[in-house]
Structure formats: C-alpha cells, structure tokens
C-alpha positions as CSV (number, residue, x, y, z in Angstrom):
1,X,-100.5,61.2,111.6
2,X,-102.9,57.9,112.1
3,X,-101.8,54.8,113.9
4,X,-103.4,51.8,113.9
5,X,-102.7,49.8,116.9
6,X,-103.6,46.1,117.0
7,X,-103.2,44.8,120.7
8,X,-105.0,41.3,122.4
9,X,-105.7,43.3,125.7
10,X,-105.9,47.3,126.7
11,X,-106.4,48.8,130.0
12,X,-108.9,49.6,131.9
13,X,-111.3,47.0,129.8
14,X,-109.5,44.0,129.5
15,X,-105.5,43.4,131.6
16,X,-103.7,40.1,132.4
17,X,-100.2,42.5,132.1
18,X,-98.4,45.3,131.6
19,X,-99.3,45.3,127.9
20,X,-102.5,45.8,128.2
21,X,-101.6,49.3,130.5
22,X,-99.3,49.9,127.6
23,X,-102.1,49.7,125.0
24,X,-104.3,51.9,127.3
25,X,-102.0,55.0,127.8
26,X,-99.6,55.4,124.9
27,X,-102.5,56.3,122.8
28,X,-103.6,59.2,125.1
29,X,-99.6,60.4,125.5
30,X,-99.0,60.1,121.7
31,X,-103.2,62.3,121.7
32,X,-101.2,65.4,123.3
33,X,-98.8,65.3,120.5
34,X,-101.0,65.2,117.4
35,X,-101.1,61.4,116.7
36,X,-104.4,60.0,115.8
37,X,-104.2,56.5,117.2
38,X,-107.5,54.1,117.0
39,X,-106.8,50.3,118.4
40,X,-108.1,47.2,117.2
41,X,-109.0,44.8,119.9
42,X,-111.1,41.0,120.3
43,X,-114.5,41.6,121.6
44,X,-114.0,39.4,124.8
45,X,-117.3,39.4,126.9
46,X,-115.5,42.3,129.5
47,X,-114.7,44.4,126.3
48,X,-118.5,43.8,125.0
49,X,-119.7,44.8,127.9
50,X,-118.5,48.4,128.3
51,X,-119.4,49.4,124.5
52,X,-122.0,52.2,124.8
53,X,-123.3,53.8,121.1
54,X,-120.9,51.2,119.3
55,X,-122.0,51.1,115.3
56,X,-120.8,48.1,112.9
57,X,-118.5,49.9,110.4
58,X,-117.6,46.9,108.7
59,X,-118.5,42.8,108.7
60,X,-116.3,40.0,107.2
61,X,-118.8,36.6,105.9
62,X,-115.7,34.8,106.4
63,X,-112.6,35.2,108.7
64,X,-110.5,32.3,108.5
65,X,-113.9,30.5,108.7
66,X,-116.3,32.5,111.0
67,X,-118.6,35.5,110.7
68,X,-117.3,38.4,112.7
69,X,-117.7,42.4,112.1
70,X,-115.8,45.4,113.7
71,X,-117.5,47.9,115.7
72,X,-116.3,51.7,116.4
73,X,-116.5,52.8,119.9
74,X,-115.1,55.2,122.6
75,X,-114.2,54.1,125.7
76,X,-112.3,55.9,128.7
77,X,-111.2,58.5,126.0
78,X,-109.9,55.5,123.7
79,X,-111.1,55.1,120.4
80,X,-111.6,51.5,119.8
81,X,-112.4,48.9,116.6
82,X,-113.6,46.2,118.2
83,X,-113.3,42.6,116.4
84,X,-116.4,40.8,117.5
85,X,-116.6,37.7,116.6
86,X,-118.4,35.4,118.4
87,X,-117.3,32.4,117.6
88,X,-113.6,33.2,118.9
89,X,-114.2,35.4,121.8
90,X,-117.5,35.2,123.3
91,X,-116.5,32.8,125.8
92,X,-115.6,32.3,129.5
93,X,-112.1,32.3,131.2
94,X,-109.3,34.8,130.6
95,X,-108.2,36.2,126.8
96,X,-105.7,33.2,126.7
97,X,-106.5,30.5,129.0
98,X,-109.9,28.7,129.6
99,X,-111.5,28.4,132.7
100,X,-109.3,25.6,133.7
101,X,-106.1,27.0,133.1
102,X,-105.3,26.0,130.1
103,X,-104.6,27.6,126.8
104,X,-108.3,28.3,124.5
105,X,-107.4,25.4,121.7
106,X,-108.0,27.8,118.7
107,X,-105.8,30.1,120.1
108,X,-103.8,29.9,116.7
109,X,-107.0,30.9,114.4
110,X,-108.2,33.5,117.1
111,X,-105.3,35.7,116.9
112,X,-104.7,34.7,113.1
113,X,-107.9,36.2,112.5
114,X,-107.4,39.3,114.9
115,X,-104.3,40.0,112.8
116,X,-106.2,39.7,109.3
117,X,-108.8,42.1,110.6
118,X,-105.7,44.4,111.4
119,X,-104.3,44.0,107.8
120,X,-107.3,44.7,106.3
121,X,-107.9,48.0,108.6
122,X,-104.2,48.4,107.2
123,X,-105.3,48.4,103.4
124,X,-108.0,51.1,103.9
125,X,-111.3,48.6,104.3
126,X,-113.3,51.4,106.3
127,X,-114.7,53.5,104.5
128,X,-113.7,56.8,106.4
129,X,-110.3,55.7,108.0
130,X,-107.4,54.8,106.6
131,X,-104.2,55.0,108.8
132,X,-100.4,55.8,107.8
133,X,-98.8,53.5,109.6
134,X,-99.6,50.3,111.8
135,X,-98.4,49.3,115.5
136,X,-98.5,45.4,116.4
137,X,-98.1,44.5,120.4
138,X,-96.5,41.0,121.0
139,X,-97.1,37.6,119.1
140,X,-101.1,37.4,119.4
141,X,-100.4,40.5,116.9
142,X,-97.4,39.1,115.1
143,X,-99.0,38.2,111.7
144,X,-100.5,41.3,111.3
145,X,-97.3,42.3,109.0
146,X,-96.9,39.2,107.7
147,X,-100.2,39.4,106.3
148,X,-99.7,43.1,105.3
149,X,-96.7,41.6,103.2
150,X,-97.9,38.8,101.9
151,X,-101.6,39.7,100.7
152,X,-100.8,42.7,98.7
153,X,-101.8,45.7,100.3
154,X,-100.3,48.5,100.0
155,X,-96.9,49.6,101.4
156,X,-97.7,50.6,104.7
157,X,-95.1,50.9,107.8
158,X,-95.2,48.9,110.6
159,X,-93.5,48.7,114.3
160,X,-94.0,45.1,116.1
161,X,-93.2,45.8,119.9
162,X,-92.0,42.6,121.7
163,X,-93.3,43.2,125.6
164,X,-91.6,39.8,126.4
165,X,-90.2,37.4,124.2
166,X,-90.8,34.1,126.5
167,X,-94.3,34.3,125.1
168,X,-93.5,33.4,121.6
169,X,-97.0,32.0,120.2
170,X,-95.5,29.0,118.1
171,X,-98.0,26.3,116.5
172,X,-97.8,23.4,114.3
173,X,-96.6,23.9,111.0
174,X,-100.6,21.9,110.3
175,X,-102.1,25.5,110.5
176,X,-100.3,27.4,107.9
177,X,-103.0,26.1,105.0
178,X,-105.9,27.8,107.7
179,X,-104.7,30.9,108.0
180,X,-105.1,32.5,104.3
181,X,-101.3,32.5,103.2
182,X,-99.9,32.4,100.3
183,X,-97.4,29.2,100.6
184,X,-94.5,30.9,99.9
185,X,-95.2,32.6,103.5
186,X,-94.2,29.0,105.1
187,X,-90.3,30.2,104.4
188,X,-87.4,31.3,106.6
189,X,-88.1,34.9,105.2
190,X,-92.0,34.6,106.5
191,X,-93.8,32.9,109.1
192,X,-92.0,29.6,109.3
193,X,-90.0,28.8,112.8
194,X,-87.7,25.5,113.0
195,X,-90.7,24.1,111.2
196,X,-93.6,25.7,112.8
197,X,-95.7,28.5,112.8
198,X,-94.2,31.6,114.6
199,X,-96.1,34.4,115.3
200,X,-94.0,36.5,117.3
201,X,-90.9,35.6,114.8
202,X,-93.1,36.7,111.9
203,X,-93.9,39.8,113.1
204,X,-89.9,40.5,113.4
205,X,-89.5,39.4,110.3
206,X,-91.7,41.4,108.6
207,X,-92.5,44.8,110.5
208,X,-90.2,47.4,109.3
209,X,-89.2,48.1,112.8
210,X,-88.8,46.1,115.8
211,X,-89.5,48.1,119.5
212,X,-88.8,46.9,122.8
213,X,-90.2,47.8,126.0
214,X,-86.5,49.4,127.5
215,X,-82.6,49.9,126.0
216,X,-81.9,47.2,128.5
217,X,-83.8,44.7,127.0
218,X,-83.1,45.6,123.6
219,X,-79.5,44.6,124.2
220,X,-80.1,41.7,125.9
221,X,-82.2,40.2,123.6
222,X,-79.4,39.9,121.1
223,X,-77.6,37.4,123.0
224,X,-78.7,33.6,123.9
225,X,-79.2,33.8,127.1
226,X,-81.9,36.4,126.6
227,X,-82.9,36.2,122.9
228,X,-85.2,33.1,123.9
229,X,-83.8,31.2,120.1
230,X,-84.7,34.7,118.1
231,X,-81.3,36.3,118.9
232,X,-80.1,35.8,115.6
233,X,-83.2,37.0,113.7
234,X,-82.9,40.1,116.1
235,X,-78.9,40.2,115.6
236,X,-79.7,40.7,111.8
237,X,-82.6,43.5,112.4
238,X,-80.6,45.1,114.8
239,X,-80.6,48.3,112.7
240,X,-83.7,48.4,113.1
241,X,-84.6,47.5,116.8
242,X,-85.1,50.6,119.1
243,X,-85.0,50.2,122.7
244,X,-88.2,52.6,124.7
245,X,-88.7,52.5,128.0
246,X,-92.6,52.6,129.2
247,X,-94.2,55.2,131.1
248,X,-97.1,54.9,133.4
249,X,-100.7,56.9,133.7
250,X,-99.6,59.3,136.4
251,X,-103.6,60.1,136.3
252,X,-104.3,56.5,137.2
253,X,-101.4,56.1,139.7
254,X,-101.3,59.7,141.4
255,X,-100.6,59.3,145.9
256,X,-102.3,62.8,145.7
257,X,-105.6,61.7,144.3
258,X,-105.8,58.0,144.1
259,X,-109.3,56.7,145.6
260,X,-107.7,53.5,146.5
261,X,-105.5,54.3,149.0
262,X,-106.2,55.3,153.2
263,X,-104.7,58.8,152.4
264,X,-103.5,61.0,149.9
265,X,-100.0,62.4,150.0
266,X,-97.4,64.3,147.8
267,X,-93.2,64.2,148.0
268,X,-93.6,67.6,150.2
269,X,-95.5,65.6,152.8
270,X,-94.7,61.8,153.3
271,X,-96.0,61.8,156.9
272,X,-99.6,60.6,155.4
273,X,-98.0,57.4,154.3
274,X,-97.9,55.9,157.7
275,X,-102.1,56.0,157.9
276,X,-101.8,53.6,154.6
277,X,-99.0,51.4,156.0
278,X,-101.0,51.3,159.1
279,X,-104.3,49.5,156.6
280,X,-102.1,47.8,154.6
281,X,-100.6,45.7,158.0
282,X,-104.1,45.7,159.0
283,X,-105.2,43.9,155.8
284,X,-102.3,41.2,155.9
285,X,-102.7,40.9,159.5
286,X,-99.3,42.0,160.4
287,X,-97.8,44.1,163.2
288,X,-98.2,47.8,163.7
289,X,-94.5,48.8,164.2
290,X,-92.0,50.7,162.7
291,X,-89.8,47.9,161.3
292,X,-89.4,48.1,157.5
293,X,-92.6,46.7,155.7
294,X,-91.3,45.7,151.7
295,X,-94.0,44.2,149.5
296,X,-94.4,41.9,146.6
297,X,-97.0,42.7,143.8
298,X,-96.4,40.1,141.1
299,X,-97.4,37.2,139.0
300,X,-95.5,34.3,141.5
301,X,-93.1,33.0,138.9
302,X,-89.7,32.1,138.3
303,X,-89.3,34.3,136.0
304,X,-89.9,37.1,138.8
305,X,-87.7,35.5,141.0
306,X,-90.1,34.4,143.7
307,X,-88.3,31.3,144.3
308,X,-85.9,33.6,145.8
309,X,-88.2,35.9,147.8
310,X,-89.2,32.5,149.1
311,X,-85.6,31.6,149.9
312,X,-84.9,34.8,151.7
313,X,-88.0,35.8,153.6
314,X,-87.0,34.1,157.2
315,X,-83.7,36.2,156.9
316,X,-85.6,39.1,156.2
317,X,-88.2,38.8,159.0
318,X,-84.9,37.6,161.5
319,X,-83.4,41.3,160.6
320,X,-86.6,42.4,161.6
321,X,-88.5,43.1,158.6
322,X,-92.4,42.6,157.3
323,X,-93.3,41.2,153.8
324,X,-96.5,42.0,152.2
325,X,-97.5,39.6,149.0
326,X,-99.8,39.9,146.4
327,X,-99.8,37.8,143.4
328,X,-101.0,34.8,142.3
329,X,-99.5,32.2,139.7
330,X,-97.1,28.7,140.0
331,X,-99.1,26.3,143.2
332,X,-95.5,25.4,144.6
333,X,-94.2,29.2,144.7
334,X,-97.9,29.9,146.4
335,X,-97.6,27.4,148.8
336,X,-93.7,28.3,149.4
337,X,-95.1,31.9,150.2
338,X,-98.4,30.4,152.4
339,X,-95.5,28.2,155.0
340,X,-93.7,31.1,155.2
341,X,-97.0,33.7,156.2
342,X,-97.4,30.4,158.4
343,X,-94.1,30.1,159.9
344,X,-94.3,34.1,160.3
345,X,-97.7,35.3,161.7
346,X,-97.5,38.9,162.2
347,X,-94.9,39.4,160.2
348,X,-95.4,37.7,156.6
349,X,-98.7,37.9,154.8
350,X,-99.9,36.7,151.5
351,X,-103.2,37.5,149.6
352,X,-103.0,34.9,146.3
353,X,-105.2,37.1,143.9
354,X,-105.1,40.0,141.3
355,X,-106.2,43.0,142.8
356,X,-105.8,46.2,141.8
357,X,-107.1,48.8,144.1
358,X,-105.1,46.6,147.0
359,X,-102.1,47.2,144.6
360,X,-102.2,50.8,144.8
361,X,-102.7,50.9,148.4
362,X,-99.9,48.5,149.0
363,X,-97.3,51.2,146.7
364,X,-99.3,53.8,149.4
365,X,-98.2,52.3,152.6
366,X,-95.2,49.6,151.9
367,X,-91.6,50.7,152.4
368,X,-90.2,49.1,149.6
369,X,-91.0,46.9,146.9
370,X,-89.0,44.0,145.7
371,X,-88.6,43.0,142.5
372,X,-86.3,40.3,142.0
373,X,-86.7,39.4,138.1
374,X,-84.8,36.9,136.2
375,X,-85.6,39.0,133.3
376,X,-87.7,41.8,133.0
377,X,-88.7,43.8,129.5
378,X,-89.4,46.9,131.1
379,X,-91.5,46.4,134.2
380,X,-94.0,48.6,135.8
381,X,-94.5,47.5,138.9
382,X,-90.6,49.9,140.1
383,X,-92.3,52.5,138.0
384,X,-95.7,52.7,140.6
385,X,-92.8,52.2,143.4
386,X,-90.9,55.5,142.4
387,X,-94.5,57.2,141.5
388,X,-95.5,56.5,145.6
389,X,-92.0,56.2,147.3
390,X,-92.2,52.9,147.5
391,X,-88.4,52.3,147.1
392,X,-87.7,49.6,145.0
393,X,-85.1,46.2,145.1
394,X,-84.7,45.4,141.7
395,X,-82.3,42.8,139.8
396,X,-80.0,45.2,137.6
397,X,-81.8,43.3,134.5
398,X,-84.0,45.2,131.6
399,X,-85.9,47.9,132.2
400,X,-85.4,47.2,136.2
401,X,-81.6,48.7,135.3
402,X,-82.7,51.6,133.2
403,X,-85.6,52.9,135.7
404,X,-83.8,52.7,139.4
405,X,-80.7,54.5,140.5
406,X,-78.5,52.5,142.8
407,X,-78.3,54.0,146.3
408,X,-74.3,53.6,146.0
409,X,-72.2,56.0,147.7
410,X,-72.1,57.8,145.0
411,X,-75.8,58.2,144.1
412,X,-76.3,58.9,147.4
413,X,-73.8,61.3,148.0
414,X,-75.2,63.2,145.0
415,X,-78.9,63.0,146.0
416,X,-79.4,61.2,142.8
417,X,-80.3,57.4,144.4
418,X,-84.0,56.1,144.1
419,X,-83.6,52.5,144.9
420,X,-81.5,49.5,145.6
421,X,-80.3,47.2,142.8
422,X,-78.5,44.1,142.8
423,X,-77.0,41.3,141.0
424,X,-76.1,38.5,140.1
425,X,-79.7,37.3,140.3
426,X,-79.5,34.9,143.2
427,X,-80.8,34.6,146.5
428,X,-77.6,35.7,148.7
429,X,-77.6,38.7,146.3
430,X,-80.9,39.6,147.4
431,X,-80.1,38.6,150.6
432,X,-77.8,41.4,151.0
433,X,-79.1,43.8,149.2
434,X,-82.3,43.3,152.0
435,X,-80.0,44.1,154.2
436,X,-78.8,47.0,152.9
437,X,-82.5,48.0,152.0
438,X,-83.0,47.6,156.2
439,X,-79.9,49.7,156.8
440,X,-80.7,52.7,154.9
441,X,-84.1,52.2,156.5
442,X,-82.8,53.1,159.9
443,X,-81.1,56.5,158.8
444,X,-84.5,58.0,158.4
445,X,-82.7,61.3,156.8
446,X,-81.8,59.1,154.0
447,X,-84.1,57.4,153.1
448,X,-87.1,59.8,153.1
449,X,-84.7,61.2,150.3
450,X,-84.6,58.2,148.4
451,X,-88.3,58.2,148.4
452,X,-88.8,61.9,147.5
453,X,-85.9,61.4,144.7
454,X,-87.7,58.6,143.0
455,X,-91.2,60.3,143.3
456,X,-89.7,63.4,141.4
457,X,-88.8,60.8,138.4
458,X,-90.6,61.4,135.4
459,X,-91.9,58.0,134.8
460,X,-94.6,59.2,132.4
461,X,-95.4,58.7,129.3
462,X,-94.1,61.8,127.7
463,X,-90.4,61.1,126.8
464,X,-91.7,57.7,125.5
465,X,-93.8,59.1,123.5
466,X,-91.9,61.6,121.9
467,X,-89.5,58.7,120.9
468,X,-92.5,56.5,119.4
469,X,-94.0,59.6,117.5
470,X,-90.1,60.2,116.1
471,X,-90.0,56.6,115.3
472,X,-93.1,56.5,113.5
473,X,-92.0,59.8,111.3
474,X,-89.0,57.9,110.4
475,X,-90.6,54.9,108.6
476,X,-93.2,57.3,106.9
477,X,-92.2,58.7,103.3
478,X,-90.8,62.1,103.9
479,X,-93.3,65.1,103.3
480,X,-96.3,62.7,104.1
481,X,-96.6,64.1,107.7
C-alpha cells in the first residue's frame, strides 16, 4: 500500500506541536507493517537545510501564481517530497507566524498551494510514484481533498485527521477566485464556511474519512461545546469519523537511553531518577529535598489551563510542593507564572522557552506532570509522563481520559492506576486533586507503583497503527491491496 501524507510540519526537521511528532513517527510504525508512506512538506529554510542528495522530480511554472518544484529526499529514515517554493516559504519566523508574532499574510495561498501540490502528487504527476490513497493533517492540508474533488482526478481515498479543531484556517470569501476552483466549490457542499473560505471544514467535507487524534475527542467534537461551530458537519459524517489515539517514538523518548537526561533508568530501577530530579532543581534553582517536584511542559495557554496552574501554585507550594515550568506562549499567563517563581524562590521556577532536550530531562527527574487542559485532542505530553514515570494530573477531557488510569480505590487496589485525573476543569478541582497527587506521594509503596504501572503502558505507535493501516484498507477498492 502507498500513502501519501501531506502535513505543514514533521518532526525532527520542522515542530511547533504534536503534529509535527505525529507526521514524523506514524510513517515509520505504519514502515513495520508494509505501508509505503512518502510525505509532502513546505521547504521552510530549517527543512531546506537538512536535504542531503535531494533531486527535483517535478516543477510547477505556475502554483497559484509562483514557481515552485518538489524535491525527493530521505531524511531520519523519512522519505520526503519537499515543496519548495521560494516565494512562500523561504522566509524568516516560524511555519505560521512572522517574526513578530503575527500570522505570514499569504498564509491562505501558501497552504492553498501546498494542498494543490498534494492533489496533483494524488493524480499520479511523478513519473515513478503514484500512491493509493492520500492522508491530509489539519486545515493547512484541508483543501487537499477539495481539490482532489473538484479538479478531476481520479477517485482516490482520502483520510483528513483533525489534531485540533480551534485552529480552523478560515479566510475571506475574496480568495476563492486565487485558489484554482471551480465556482461551484464556493457551496455548502465544498469549501464555503458561513461565507468564507474554510480549510479545515473542506477537508471534512470532502475526505472520505474524517480521523481524530483519540475516541475521546472524537465524541466530543460532535457537540457545541467542543465541535468549535463544525459539530454539525461532523454530526452528519459521523459514520465516517474514527477516533485513534497517538503513540509516541519510544526510540526518541526511551529513560534507558535518552542522551538528554543526568541518568538512564528502566521501571526495574527507579532509584536513578533522583540524580535527574536532583539537575532538574538545580536548573530551576529550586531546593534539594524530598517534597514532591510536579512540572509543567506546555504552550502557557488557556486552552491548557494555565490560568489555573497559576491560581493553584501558592496552595501547592503551602502543602509543601515544587513546580517546575517550561513553556512559553500568552505575556499575562507568563508573567502570572514569573510573580509566582518570584513570590516562591526555591520552590517555583519558570524557564519561558521551547526546549526540548530540557523537556526530556524534566519527564527524567519531576514527580509528576500536570496537565490541566480545557480541551485536549489527544496530547502527548501524559504520554512522555507514563513513558518516564512521570505521573501525570490530567483533566478527564480527550485523549487526557483515554491515556491515564485514575488512581481510585479501585485502580489502585487492582494495580491498574497510572495517574491522577480530575474534573470539572476548574481550579479547586485541581486544587484537590494536588492534594491527592501530594498524598499518594508520601506512601512511597504506592506510588513507585503508579510510576512503574504507567511506564509498562504501551504508548507506542503500534496499536495506532494497526487501526490507521485497517482504516486505510477499508476505503481502498477490495482486492487492490
């Protein structure tokens, strides 16, 4: 079987979020069962950069206005089709956002052409690849099947996989005669979105299948407090909406090999642990005890809840805990989180950047991780928790509720708990579930078999991509694979 996958970012060349570690591994799990998968991505200046022995295997005079070829290159075991194109990508600041922070003003045409490229890869334009079905990541991707329908290739599958639907990639309705549509495409049954252009909606619309990144999220984007105003386009594709959870590279994040972190470890041996806890206080500038030391490693949103962590953290430090952060994002969460590191010295520290060796040290040495989200697709952040016994706090939302097992009574009683969840998603919920956290701390017995409980979850990519092989089988005409 041959996949094309179309995604705007892809670990380890190019990451803002968890979709680009998704575009990275599911390739190389869905390699180990026979899938041929080569992904299309925007030759940003970073991805440029790490092509070795690229060739041009195919050039466009004119994508929605500018000169751009593809090139075919391996990269950390990926094979890649690069789109470059100079003219939309060769430029400073981040794949989305300029150097000032705010969105790159042709955003519309760069992923409209990103997508076209796609379609065309679709309709068998190289001249010694053509692939049997075609997977689309989130709306930078989303009119990859609308242009598959609309421009008259031939009938090829696709599966458009929503990581998060706040990120929607809606534009003026001023567009649609740029972007190589026919104009029957501006219609409920295409692209159009309350009178815009809707990437992300016409992906749904027009992929044959609709994925999401956990069963969780999957059902709570069919109502309105989730669905984000496409609940009711979901609602009537719900037959075809399939709910799988993401894995992680358990290559990448290993305790037992990781170069990143003080020392390696296993779940026989958690004794090591206390060497990285000891250089993670070290780095934050906190205390050398053996009070509870959780951890935030997050974008410093609302969506994430780090209003809340805000709200809570004197509590936390009054019943005697630490609290590591690392993040970066909204200036009045940061500054929230800087007076409390100030109000706390010794106890709360903050480092306001993305950085992802520190990460993996921080799963290494912290005693638990919270993860307060409003909402959260799948998340990957519990996943690395579990992977390093790093116990994680985690709203019972999405993915959060599908990955972590409650340490009830029950779960524990069974040896079955791997974390602590809680909800509603407010700050005394959190509150107490701290607590909690700081209680099971104490009975050392118990929680050194929460940690060893969620380090023998399988949070690979395996099961996930068993489910994504079956789902792509199901879309292609029977006998063809």
């Amino acid at each position: 079987m041959k996949v094309l996958s179309v995604a705007s970012e892809i670990y380890p060349l190019i990451k803002t979020g968890g979709l680009a570690d998704v575009a990275g591994a599911l390739p190389l799990a869905l390699a180990g069962r026979g899938v041929e998968v080569k992904t299309l991505i925007p030759a940003y200046p970073a991805v440029r950069a790490a092509l070795r022995e690229e060739q041009s295997v195919l050039r466009f005079g004119d994508l929605l206005g500018v000169e751009a070829q593809i090139l075919s290159a391996k990269v950390a075991g990926l094979d890649l089709l690069v789109l470059d194109a100079p003219a939309l990508f060769d430029r400073s600041g981040g794949p989305y956002i300029d150097r000032d922070g705010r969105d790159h003003h042709d955003n519309w045409r760069r992923f409209a052409a990103l997508s076209l490229a796609g379609a065309h890869l679709a309709a068998g334009r190289l001249p010694d690849w053509r692939p049997d079905l075609v997977h689309v990541h989130d709306w930078q991707t989303g009119l990859v099947p609308a242009y598959m329908r609309f421009l008259e290739p031939p009938a090829l599958p696709s599966v458009m996989t929503i990581h998060n639907i706040a990120f929607q990639g809606n534009f003026p309705s001023s567009i649609f005669p740029m972007l190589g549509l026919p104009a029957h495409a501006f219609d409920i049954d295409g692209v159009e979105y309350y009178g815009q252009v809707g990437y992300l909606k016409a992906g749904i619309q027009t992929a044959w299948a609709v994925s999401t990144v956990s069963p969780s999220y999957a059902e709570e984007i069919l109502t309105p407090e989730f669905g984000m105003g496409l609940e009711g386009l979901l609602n009537r594709r719900s037959g075809e909406l399939h709910g799988i959870v993401n894995g992680i590279d358990t290559d990448v994040w290993n305790p037992q090999t990781d170069p990143a972190i003080a020392r390696p470890y296993g779940a026989g041996d958690l004794k090591p642990r206390a060497d990285n806890k000891r250089t993670v206080e070290t780095h934050f500038g906190l205390v050398d005890d053996d009070s509870p030391l959780f951890c935030v490693i997050s974008r410093l949103t609302w969506q994430k809840g780090m209003d809340l962590v805000a709200e809570v953290v004197d509590d936390l430090v009054e019943r005697g805990g630490k609290l590591a952060v690392l993040g970066s994002g909204d200036p009045g969460l940061v500054a929230a989180l800087q007076s409390a590191a100030a109000r706390h010295p010794g106890r709360v520290g903050i480092a306001v950047s993305y950085n992802e060796p520190l990460s993996h040290l921080m799963q290494a040495g912290c005693d638990a991780i919270l993860i307060p989200s409003r909402f959260e697709p799948c998340g990957l952040t519990q996943l690395y928790g579990l992977r390093y016994g790093c116990v994680p706090v985690v709203s019972r939302t999405g993915g959060l509720n599908d990955t972590v097992i409650d340490a009830n009574p029950a779960a524990l009683g069974s040896r079955a708990a791997t974390g602590i969840s809680f909800s509603p998603v407010t700050s005394e919920a959190l509150r107490r579930a701290i607590r909690r956290t700081i209680r099971l701390y104490e009975d050392k017995k118990t929680w050194a078999q929460i940690q060893k409980q969620g380090m023998k979850s399988d949070v690979s990519w395996d099961k996930s991509a068993a489910l994504y092989e079956h789902l792509y089988s199901s879309l292609l005409p029977k006998g063809s694979h």
